[in-house]
N, C-alpha and C positions, 0 to 999 in steps of 0.2 A: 736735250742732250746733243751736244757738236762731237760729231764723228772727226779727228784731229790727227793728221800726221805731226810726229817730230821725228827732223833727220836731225841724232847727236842723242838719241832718248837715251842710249847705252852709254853717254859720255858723266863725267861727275856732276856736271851745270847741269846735264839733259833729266838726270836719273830727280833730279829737287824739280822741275819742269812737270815731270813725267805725274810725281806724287802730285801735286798738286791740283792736275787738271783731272785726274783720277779724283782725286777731294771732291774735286767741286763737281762731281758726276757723268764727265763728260766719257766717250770713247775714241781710246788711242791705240795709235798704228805704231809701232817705232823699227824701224829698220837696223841692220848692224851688220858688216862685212863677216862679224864673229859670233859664232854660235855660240860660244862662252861669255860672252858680255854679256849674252842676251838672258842666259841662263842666270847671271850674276846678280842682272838690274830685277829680273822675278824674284829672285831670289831676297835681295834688299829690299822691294818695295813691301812682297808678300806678309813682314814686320807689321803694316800699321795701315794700308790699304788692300779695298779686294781685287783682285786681279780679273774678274769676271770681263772685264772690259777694254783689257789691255789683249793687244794682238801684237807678237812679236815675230819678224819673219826674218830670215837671212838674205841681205842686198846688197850691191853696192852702188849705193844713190850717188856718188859722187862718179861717177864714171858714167857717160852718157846712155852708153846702151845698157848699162845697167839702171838708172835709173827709168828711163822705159818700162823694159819689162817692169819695175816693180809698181811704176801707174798702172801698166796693164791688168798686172796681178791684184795691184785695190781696188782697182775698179769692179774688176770680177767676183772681189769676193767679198765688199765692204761695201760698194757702191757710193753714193754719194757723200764726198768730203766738205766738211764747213770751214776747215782751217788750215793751215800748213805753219808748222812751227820749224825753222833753218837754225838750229843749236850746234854749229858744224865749225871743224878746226881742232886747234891745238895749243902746244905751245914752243917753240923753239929757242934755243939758247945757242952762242955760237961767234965765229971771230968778227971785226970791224968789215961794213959792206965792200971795201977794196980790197979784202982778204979771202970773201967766197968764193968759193967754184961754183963755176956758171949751174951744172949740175945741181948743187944744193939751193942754188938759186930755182932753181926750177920743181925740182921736189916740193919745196915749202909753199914754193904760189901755187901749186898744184891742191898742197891738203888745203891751205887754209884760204885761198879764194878761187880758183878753179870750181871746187865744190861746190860754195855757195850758187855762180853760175850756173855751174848745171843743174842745181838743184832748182833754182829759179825759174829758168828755161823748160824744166820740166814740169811743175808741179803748179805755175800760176796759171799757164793755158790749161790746167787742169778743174785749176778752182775756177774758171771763167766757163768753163765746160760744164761747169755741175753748176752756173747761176749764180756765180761768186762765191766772194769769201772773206776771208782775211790772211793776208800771209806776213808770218812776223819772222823776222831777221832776229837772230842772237848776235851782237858781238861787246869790244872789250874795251874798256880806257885806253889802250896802248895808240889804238886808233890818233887818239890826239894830243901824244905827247909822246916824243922815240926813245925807246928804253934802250940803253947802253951793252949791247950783249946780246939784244933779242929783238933789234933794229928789221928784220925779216917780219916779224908779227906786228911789229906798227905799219910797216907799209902796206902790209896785206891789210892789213882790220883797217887803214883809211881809204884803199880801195875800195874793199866792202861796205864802207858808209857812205861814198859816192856812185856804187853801184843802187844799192837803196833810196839814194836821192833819185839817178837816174831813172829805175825803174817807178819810183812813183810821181814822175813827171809827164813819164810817155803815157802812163795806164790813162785810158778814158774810159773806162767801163766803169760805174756811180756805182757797181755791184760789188767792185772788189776793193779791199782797201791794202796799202803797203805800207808796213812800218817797220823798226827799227830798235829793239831794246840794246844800249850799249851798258853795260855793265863796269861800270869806271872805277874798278880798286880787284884788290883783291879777293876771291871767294876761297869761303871755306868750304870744303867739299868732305864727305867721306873719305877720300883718299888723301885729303892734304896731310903733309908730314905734320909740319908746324903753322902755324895761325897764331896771330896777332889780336887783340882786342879790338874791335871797331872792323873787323875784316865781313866784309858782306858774304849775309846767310844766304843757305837755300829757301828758306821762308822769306824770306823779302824779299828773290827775284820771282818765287813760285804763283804768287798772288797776282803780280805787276802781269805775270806773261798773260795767267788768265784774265784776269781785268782788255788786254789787248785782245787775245782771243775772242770774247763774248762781243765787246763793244768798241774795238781798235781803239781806243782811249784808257787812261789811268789818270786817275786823280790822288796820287799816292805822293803823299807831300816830301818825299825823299826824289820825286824824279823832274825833272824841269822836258820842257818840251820845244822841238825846234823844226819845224815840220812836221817830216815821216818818223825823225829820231826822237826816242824817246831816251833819255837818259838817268840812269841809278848813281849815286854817289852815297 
């Protein structure tokens, strides 16, 4: 059993993440700025897995000294971590990028790649601490391809994939490993309004992440591979 952070466990992606590594036996930590999320994703999962081994705590991992203390706090009360899962972001819709206030500029690099940094920053010298690990990155298709209206989340999600490269260029520790799942279409969530036929499940991202978790690989004939990224279509 891998004792496993995921930052995003309270988000739609994170809560199919969450169930799954719960499945397959493992113990997870999941963090949420909201006490109500957190009550919501117990409450969902509580359906069709046991919660004995799910730890939910109020954090805010995307904020530097908030995510500190919350290493502090796992460490104190969970001790040693085997994984770190970054399920972290959004989604933003919105005018052409010569139209933004710098402002809203800066909000969105904030949710949706700020976060992942910090979270990185915090939690890999964490798994290098405890003797390695594996730290996997969530993110989206929009990464590599700009969506007309929501041009803010492809820039961020292709930062995010070259911060993923970055970081697993510099890493020289054989202990830890860094990768990448990009998720390239649409998912259907619990909370989606509407869905499409062919739209990607929470059961076929849920398996991939643990496959990455256990052994930083997947052999899941839906994903092709290109370094640290792993990619879903």
């Amino acid at each position: 059993m891998a004792q496993v952070l995921v930052g995003g466990g309270a988000g739609g992606v994170g809560e199919g993440i969450v169930r799954w590594l719960l499945r397959a036996g493992h113990s997870v930590a999941v963090p949420s700025r909201s006490a109500a999320k957190l009550e919501l994703l117990r409450a969902r999962l509580a359906d069709t897995v046991s919660l004995a081994n799910l730890t939910t705590t109020v954090a805010h991992a995307g904020d530097a000294h908030g995510a500190q203390e919350l290493r502090a706090r796992l460490e104190r009360e969970r001790g040693r971590f085997d994984a770190v899962v970054a399920s972290l972001g959004g989604w933003w819709e919105g005018p052409r990028l010569t139209e933004i206030a710098l402002e809203t500029w800066d909000a969105v690099m904030d949710e949706m790649l700020r976060t992942h940094v910090v979270f990185a920053r915090t939690f890999i010298p964490m798994l290098q601490s405890h003797g390695g690990g594996r730290y996997v990155g969530i993110g989206g298709g929009a990464a590599y391809l700009p969506i007309r209206g929501s041009a803010l989340v492809s820039i961020a999600g292709a930062a995010q994939l070259m911060l993923t490269r970055a970081l697993h260029a510099e890493n020289d520790d054989p202990a830890l490993e860094i990768v990448e799942l990009v998720i390239d279409g649409p998912v259907r969530t619990r909370d989606t309004a509407q869905a499409a036929p062919g739209w990607i499940t929470l059961d076929q991202i849920g398996p991939i992440v643990v496959d990455l978790v256990e052994r930083g690989v997947t052999h899941d004939p839906r994903t092709s591979t290109d370094g640290p990224i792993v990619t879903l279509r």
